[in-house]
N, C-alpha and C positions, 0 to 999 in steps of 0.2 A: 484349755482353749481360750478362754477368759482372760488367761495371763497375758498370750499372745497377740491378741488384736489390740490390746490396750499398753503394748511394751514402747518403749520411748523408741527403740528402734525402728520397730514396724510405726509407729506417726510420724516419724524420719523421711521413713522410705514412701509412706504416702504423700506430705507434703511435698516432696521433692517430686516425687512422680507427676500431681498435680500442678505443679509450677511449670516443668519442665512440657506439661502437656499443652498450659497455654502459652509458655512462650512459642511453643511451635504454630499452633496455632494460630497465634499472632503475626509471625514472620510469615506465613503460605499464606495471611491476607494481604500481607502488604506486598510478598513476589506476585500475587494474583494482579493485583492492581496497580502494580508497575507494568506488568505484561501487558496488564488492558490500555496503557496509558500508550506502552509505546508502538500498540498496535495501532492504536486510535492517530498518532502524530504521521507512521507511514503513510497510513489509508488516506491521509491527506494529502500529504506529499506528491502520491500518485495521482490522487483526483486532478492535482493543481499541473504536474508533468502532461498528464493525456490533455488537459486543457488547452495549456501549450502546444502541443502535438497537435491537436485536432486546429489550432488558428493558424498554427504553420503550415498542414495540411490546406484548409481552405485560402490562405491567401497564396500558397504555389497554385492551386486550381483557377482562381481567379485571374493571375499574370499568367499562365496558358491561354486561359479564353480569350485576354488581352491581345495576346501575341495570332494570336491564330483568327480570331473573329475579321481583321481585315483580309488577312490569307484568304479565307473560305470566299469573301465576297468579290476579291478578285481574281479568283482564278474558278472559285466554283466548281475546285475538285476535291473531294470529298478523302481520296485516298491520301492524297496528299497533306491534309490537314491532320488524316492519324497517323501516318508517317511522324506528321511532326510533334505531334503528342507524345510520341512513342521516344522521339528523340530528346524532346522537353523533359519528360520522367525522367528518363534513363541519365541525362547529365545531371538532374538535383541531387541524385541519389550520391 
């Protein structure tokens, strides 16, 4: 048994095994932390899209109120105003 644990072969096959085990090791840190890199670059992307989205949101809101705030005072019909709301949306789209 003695021969065996101490045979050039078997220190072969542990060194190699050992090597081969941090190379892997290695490489599933550095995939982990690309992962987390290019999760981290989306998650901004998006932040920075809905921010856009929500200005472009609020400034189509803003030019409705625009458009309709004299409407409303002059005719002081209320259906008519979401009428035109209705028809303001539905053409930005």
């Amino acid at each position: 048994m003695r021969n065996f644990l101490f045979s050039l072969r078997t220190i072969n096959l542990l060194l190699f095994g050992l090597a081969s085990a941090v190379f892997i090791g290695t490489m599933g840190f550095h995939a982990t932390a690309e992962r987390h890199m290019r999760l981290e670059f989306v998650r901004e992307r998006l932040q920075v899209a809905a921010r856009v989205i929500a200005a472009q949101q609020s400034h189509g809101i803003e030019d409705a109120q625009q458009v309709l705030d004299p409407l409303t005072r002059a005719h002081g019909d209320k259906t008519l105003a979401i009428r035109l709301i209705g028809h303001v949306l539905n053409s930005s789209r």
